[in-house]
PADRENTOR-482076 format. One record per residue: y, x, z of N, C-alpha, C, CB in turn; residue number from 1; residue in three letters. Coordinates in steps of 0.2 Angstrom, whole numbers. Glycine has a CB too. Layout:
<recs>
+-------+-------+-------+-------+-------+-------+-------+-------+-------+-------+-------+-------+-----+------+
:  n.py :  n.px :  n.pz : ca.py : ca.px : ca.pz :  c.py :  c.px :  c.pz : cb.py : cb.px : cb.pz : pos : code :
+-------+-------+-------+-------+-------+-------+-------+-------+-------+-------+-------+-------+-----+------+
:     Y :     X :     Z :     Y :     X :     Z :     Y :     X :     Z :     Y :     X :     Z : NUM :  ALA :
...
+-------+-------+-------+-------+-------+-------+-------+-------+-------+-------+-------+-------+-----+------+
</recs>
This chain:
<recs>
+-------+-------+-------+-------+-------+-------+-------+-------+-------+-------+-------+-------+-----+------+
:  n.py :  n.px :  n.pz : ca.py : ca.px : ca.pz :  c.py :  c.px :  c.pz : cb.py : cb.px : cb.pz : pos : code :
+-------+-------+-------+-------+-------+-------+-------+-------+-------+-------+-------+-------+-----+------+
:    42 :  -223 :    96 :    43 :  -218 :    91 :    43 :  -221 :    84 :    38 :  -213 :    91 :   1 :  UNK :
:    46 :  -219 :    80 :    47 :  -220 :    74 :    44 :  -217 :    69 :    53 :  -220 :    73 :   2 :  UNK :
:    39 :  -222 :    66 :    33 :  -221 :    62 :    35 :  -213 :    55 :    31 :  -230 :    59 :   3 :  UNK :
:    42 :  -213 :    54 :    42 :  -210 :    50 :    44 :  -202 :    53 :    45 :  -213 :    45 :   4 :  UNK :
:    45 :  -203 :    60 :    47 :  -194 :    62 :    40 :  -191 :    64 :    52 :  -192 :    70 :   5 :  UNK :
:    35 :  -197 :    66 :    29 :  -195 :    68 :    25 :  -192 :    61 :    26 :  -201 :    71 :   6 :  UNK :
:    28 :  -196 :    56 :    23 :  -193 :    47 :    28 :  -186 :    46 :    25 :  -201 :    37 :   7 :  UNK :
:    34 :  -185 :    47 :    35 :  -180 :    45 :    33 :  -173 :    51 :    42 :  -182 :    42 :   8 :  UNK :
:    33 :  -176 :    57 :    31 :  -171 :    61 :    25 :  -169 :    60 :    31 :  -172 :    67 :   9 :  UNK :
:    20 :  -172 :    58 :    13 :  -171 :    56 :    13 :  -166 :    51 :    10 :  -177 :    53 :  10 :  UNK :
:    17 :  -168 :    45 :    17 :  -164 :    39 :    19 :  -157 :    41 :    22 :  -166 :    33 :  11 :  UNK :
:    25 :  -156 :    44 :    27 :  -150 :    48 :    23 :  -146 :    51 :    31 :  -151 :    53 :  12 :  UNK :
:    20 :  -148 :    55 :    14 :  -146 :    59 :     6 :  -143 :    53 :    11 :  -153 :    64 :  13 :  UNK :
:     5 :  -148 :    51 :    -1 :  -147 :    46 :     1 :  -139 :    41 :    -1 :  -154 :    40 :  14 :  UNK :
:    12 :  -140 :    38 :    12 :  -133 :    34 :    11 :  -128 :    38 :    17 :  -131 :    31 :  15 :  UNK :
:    14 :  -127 :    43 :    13 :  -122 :    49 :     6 :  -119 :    50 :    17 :  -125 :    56 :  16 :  UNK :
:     0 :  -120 :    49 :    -5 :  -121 :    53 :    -7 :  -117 :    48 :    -9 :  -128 :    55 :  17 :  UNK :
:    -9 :  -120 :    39 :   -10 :  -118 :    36 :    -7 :  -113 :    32 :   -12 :  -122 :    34 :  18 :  UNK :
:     0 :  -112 :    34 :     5 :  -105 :    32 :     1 :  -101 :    36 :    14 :  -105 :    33 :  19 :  UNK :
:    -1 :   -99 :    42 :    -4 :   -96 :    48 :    -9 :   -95 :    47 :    -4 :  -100 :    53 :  20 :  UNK :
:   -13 :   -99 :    42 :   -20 :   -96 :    42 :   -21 :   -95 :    38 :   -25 :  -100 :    43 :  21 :  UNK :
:   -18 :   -94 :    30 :   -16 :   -91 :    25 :   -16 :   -84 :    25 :   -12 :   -94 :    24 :  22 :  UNK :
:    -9 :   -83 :    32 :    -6 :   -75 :    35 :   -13 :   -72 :    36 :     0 :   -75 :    42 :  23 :  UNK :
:   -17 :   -76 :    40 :   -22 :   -72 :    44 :   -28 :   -70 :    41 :   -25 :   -74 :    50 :  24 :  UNK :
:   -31 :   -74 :    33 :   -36 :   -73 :    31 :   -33 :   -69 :    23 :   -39 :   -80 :    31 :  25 :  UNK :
:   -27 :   -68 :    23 :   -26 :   -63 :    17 :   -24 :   -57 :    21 :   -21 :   -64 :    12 :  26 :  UNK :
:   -25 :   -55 :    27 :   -22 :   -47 :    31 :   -26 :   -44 :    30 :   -21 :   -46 :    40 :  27 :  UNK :
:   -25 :   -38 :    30 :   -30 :   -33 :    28 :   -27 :   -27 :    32 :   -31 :   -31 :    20 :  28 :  UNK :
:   -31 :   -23 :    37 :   -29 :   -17 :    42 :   -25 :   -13 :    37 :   -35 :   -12 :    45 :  29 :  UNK :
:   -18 :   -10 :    41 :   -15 :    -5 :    38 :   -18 :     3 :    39 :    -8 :    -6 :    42 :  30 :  UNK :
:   -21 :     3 :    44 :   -21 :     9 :    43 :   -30 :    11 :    40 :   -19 :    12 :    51 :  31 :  UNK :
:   -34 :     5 :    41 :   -40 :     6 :    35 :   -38 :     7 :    28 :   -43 :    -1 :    35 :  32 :  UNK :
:   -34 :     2 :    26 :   -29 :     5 :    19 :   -26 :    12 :    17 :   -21 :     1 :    19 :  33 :  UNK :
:   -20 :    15 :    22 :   -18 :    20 :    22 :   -24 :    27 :    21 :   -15 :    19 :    28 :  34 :  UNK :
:   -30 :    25 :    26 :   -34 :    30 :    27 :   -38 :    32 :    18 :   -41 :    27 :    34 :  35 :  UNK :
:   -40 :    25 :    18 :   -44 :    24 :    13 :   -39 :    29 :     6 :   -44 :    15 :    12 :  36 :  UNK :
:   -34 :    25 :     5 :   -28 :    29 :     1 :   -27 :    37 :     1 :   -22 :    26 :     4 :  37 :  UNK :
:   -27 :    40 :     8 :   -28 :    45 :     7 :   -32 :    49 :     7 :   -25 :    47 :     8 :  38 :  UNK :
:   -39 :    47 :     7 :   -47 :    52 :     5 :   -45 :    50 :    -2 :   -56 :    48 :     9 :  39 :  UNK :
:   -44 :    46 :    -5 :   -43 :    45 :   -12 :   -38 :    48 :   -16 :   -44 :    38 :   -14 :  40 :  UNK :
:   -32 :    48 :   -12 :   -27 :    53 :   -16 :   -27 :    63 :   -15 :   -19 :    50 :   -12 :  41 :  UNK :
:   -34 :    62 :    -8 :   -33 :    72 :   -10 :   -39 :    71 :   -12 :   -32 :    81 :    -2 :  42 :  UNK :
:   -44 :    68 :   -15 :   -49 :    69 :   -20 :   -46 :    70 :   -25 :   -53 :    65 :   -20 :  43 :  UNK :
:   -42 :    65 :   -28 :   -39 :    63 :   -35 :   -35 :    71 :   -35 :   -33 :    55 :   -35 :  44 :  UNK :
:   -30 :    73 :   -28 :   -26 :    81 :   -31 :   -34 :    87 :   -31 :   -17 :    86 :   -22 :  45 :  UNK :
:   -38 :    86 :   -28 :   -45 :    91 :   -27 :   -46 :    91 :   -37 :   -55 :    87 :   -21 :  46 :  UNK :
:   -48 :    86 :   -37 :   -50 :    86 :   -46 :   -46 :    89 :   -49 :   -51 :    79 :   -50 :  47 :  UNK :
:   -39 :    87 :   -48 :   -35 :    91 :   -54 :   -34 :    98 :   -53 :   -29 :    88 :   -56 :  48 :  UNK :
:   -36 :    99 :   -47 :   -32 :   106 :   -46 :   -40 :   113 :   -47 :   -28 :   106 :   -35 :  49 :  UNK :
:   -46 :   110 :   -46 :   -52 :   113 :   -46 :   -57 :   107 :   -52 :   -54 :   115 :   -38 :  50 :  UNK :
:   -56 :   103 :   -54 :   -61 :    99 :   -55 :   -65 :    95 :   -53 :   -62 :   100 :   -57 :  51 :  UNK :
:   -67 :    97 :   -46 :   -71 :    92 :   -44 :   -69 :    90 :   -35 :   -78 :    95 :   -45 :  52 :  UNK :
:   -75 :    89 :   -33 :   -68 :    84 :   -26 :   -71 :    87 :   -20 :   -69 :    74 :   -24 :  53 :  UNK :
:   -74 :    93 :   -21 :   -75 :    99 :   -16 :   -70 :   101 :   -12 :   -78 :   103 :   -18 :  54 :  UNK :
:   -69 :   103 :    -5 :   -65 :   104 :    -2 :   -62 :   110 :    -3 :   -67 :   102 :     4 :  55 :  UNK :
:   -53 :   112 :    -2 :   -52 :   119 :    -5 :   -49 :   123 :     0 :   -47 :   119 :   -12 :  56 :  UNK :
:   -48 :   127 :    -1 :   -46 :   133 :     4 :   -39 :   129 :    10 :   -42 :   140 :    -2 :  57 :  UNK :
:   -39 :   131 :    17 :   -37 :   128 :    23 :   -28 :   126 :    20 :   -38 :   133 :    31 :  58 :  UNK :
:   -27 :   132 :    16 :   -19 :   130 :    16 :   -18 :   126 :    10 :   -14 :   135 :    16 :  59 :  UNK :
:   -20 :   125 :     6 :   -21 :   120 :     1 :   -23 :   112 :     2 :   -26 :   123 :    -1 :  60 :  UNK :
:   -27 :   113 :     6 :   -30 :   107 :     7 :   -25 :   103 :    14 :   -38 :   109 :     8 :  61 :  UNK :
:   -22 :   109 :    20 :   -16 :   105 :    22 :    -9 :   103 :    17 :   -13 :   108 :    28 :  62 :  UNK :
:    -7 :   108 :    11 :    -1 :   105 :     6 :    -7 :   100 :     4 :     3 :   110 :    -2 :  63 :  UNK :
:    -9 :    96 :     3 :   -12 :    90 :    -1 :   -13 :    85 :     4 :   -19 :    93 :    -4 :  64 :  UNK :
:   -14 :    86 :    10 :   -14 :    80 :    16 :    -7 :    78 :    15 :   -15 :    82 :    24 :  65 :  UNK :
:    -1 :    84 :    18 :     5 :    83 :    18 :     8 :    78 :    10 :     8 :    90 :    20 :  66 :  UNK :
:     6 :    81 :     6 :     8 :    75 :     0 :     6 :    67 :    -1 :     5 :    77 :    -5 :  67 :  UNK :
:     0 :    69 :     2 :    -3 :    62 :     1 :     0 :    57 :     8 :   -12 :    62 :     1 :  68 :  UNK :
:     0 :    60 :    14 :     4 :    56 :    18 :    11 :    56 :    15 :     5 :    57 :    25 :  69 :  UNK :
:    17 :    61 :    13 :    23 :    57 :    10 :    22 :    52 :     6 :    28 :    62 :     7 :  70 :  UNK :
:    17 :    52 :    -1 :    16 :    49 :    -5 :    15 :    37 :    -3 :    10 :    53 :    -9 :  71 :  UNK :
:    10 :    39 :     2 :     8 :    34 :     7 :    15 :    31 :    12 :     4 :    38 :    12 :  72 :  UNK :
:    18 :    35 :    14 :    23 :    33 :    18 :    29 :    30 :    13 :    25 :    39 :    21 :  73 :  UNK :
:    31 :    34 :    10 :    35 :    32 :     6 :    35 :    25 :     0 :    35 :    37 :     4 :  74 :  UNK :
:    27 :    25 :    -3 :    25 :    18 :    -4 :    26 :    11 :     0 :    21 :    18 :    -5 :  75 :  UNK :
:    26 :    13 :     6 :    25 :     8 :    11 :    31 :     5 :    11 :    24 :    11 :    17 :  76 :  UNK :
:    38 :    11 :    13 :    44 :    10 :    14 :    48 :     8 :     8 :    45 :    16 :    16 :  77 :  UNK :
:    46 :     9 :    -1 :    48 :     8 :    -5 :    48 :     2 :    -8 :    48 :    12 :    -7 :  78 :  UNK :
:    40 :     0 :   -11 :    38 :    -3 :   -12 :    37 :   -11 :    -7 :    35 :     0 :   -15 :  79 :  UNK :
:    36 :   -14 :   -12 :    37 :   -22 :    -9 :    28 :   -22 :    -8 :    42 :   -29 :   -16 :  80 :  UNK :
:    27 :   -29 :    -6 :    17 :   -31 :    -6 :    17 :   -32 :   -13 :    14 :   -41 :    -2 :  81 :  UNK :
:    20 :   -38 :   -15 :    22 :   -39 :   -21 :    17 :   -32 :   -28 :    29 :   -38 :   -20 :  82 :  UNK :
:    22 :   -27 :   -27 :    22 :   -23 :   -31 :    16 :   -17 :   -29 :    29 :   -20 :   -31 :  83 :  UNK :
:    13 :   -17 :   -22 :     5 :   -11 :   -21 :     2 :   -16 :   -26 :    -1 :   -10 :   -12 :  84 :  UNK :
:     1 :   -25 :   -22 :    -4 :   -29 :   -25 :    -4 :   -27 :   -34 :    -3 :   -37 :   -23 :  85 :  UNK :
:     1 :   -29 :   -36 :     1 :   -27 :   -46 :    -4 :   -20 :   -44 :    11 :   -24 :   -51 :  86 :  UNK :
:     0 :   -16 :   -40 :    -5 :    -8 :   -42 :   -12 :    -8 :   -43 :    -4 :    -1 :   -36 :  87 :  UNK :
:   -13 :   -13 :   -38 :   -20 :   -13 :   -35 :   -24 :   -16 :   -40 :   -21 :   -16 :   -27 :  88 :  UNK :
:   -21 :   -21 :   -43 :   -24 :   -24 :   -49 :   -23 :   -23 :   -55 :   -23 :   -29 :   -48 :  89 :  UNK :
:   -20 :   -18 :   -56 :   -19 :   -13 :   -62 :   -13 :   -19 :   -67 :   -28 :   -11 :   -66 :  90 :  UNK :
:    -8 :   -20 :   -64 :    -4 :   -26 :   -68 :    -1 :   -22 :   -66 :    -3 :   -34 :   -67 :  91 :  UNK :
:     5 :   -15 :   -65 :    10 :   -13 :   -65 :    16 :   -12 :   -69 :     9 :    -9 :   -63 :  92 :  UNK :
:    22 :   -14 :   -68 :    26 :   -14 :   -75 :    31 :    -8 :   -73 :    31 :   -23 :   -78 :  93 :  UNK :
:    37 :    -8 :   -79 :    39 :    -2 :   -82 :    44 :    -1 :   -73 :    44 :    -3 :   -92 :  94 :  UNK :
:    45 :    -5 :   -71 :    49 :    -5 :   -66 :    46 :    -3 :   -60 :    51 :   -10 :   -65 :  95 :  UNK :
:    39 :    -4 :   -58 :    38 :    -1 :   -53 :    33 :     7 :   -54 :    34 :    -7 :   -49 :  96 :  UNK :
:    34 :     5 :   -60 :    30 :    14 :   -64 :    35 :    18 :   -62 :    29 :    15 :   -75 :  97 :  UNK :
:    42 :    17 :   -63 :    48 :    23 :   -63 :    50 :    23 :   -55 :    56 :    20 :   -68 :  98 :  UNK :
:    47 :    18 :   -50 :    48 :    19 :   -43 :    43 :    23 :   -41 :    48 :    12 :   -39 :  99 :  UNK :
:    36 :    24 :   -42 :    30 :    27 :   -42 :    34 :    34 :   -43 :    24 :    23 :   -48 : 100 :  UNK :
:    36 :    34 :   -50 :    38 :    41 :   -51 :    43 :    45 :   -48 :    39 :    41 :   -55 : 101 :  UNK :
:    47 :    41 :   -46 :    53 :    43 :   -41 :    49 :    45 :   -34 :    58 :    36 :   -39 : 102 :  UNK :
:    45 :    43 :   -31 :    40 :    43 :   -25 :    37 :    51 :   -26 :    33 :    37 :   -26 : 103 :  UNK :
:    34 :    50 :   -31 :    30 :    56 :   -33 :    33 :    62 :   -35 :    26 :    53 :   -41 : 104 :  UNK :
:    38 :    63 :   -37 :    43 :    66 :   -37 :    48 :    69 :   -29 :    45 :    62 :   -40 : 105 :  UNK :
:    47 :    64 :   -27 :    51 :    67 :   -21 :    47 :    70 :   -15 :    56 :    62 :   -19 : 106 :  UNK :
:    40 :    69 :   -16 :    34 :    70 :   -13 :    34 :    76 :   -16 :    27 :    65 :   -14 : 107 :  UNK :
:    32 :    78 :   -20 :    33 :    84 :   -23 :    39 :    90 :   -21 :    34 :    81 :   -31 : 108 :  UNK :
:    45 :    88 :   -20 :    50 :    93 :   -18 :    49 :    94 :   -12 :    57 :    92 :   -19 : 109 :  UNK :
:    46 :    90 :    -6 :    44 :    90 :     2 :    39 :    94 :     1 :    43 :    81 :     7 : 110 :  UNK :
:    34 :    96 :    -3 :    28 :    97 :    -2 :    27 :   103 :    -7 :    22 :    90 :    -2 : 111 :  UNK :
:    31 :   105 :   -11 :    31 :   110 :   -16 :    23 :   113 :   -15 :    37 :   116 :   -16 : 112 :  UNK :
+-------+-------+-------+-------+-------+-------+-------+-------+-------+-------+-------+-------+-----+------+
</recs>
């Protein structure tokens, strides 16, 4: 064998290993996320709608599930990793603010 397919197969192998372990040590459960997301999004509509984050009357409080899963779903589907991570880190630019709103908005007409 030829000393230099052996160096570069190595290299090959070494990125692959570490692209891999990389993938596995930045994963984070989807649906721990999701969950998480939406106890915090019908808290966030509980406060504005009554002020505090006490639980509200049965039909209410299903329109406010139902929002917060479209809102959820549709982030998912819209947004890039990229663009949650800015959210999540409070770096969000004018571009993904008017996609947010477009979300929010169309959540809003499904869930009046």
């Amino acid at each position: 064998m030829n000393l230099k397919h052996v160096l570069i197969g190595a290299i090959v192998l070494a990125v692959f290993l570490l692209g891999g372990l990389w993938l596995f040590l930045r994963q984070v459960p989807p649906s721990h996320t999701l969950s998480s997301f939406q106890q915090t999004c019908i808290e966030g509509q509980r406060r504005g709608i009554s002020g505090n984050a006490r639980p509200l009357d049965d039909a209410t409080e299903t329109r406010l599930l139902a929002f917060c899963d479209c809102v959820a779903e549709e982030v998912v589907s819209r947004l890039s990793q990229q663009d949650i991570a800015a959210i999540g880190l409070e770096q969000s630019s004018q571009a993904i603010d008017a996609k947010l709103a477009a979300i929010f908005a169309r959540c809003r007409m499904r869930n009046p």
